[in-house]
KEKE-3310 file (N, C-alpha, C; in steps of 0.2 Angstrom, whole numbers, plus 5000, padded with zeros to 4 digits):
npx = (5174:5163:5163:5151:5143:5139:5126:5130:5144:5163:5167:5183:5188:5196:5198:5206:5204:5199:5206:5216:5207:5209:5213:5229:5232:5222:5225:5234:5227:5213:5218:5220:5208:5203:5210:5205:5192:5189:5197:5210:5229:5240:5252:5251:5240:5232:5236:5232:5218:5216:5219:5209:5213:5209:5193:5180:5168:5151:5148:5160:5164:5152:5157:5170:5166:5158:5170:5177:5165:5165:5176:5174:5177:5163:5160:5165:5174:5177:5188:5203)
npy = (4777:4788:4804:4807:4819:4825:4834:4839:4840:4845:4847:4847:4859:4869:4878:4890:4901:4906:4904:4916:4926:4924:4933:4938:4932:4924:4912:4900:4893:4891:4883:4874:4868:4866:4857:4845:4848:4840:4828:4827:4822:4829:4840:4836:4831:4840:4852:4845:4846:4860:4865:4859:4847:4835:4827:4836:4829:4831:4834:4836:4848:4857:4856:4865:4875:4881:4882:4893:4902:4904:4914:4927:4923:4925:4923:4920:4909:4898:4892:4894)
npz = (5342:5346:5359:5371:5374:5390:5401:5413:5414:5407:5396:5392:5397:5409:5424:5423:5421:5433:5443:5441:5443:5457:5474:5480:5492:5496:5487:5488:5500:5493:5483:5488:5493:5481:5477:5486:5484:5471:5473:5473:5474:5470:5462:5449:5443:5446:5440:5426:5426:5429:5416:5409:5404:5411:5410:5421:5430:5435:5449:5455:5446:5453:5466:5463:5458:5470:5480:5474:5473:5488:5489:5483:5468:5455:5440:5426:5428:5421:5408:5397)
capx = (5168:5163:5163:5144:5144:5132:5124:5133:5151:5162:5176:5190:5187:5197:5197:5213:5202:5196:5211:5219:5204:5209:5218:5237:5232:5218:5229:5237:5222:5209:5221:5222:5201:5201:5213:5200:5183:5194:5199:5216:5233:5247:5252:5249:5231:5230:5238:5228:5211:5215:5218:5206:5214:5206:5187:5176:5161:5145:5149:5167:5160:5149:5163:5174:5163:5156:5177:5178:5162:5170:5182:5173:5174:5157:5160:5172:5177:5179:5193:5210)
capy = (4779:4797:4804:4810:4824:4825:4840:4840:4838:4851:4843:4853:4864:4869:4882:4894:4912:4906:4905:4923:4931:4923:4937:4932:4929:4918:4908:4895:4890:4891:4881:4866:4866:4862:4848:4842:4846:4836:4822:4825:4824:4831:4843:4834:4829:4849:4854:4845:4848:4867:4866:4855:4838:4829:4833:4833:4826:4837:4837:4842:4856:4861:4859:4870:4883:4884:4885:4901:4908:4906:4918:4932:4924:4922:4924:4917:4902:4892:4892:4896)
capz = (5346:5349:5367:5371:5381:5396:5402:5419:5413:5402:5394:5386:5399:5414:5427:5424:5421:5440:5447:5440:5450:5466:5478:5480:5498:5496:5482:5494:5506:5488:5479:5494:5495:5477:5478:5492:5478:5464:5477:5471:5482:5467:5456:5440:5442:5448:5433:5420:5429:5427:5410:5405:5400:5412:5410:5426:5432:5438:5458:5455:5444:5458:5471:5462:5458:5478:5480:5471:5475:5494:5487:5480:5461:5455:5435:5421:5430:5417:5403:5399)
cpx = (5168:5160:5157:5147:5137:5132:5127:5142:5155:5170:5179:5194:5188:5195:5201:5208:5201:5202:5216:5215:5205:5213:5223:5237:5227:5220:5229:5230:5218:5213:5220:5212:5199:5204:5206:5193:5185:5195:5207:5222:5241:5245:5252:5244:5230:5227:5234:5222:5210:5216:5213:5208:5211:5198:5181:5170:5158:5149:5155:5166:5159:5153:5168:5173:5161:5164:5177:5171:5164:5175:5182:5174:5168:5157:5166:5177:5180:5183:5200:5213)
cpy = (4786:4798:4808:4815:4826:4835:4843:4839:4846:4850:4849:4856:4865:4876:4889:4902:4913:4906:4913:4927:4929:4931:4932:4928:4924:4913:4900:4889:4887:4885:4872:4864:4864:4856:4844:4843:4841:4829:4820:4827:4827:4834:4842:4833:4836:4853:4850:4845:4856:4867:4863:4848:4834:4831:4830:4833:4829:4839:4839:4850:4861:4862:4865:4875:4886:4886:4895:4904:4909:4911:4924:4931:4919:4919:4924:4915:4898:4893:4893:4903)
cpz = (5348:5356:5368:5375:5384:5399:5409:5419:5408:5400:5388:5391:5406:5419:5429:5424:5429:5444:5447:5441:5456:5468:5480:5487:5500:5491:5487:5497:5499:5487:5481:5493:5489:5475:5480:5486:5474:5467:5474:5476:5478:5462:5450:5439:5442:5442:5428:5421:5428:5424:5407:5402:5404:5414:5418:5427:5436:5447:5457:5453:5450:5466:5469:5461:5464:5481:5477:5472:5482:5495:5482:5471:5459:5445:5432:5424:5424:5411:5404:5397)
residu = (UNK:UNK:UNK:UNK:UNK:UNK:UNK:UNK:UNK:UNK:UNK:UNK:UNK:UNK:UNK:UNK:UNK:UNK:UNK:UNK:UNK:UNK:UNK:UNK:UNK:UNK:UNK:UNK:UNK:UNK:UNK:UNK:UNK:UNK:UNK:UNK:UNK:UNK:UNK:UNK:UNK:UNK:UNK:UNK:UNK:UNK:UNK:UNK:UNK:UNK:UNK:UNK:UNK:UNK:UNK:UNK:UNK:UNK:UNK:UNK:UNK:UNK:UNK:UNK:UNK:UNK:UNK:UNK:UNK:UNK:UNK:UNK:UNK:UNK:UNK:UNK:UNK:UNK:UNK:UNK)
# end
């Protein structure tokens, strides 16, 4: 069965370029609020949500991008 892909999802595709524009001091705090947008509580679900193996769904998107633009990134969030 082939996986549809919806216009509010972005499978493959995680958030690693968005994390190596964070400043090293906003890293930590950043890191914790997208735990909290993700609704995740460990570093394995972390990790394969910034890489992309686990694909997420529209509001996570748009929690994670309002994360980063809280943080001065606004552009090339998404990949590895």
């Amino acid at each position: 069965m082939e996986k549809k892909q919806t216009n509010n999802s972005i499978p493959g595709v995680g958030f690693e370029r968005g994390i190596q524009q964070l400043r090293i001091c906003d890293h930590k705090e950043a890191v914790a609020e997208i735990y909290a947008a993700l609704g995740i509580n460990n570093r394995t679900s972390y990790a394969d949500y910034k890489a992309g193996r686990i694909e997420m769904r529209g509001q996570q998107i748009a929690a994670v991008t309002e994360v980063f633009r809280k943080y001065g990134v606004t552009s090339n969030i998404w990949g590895a």
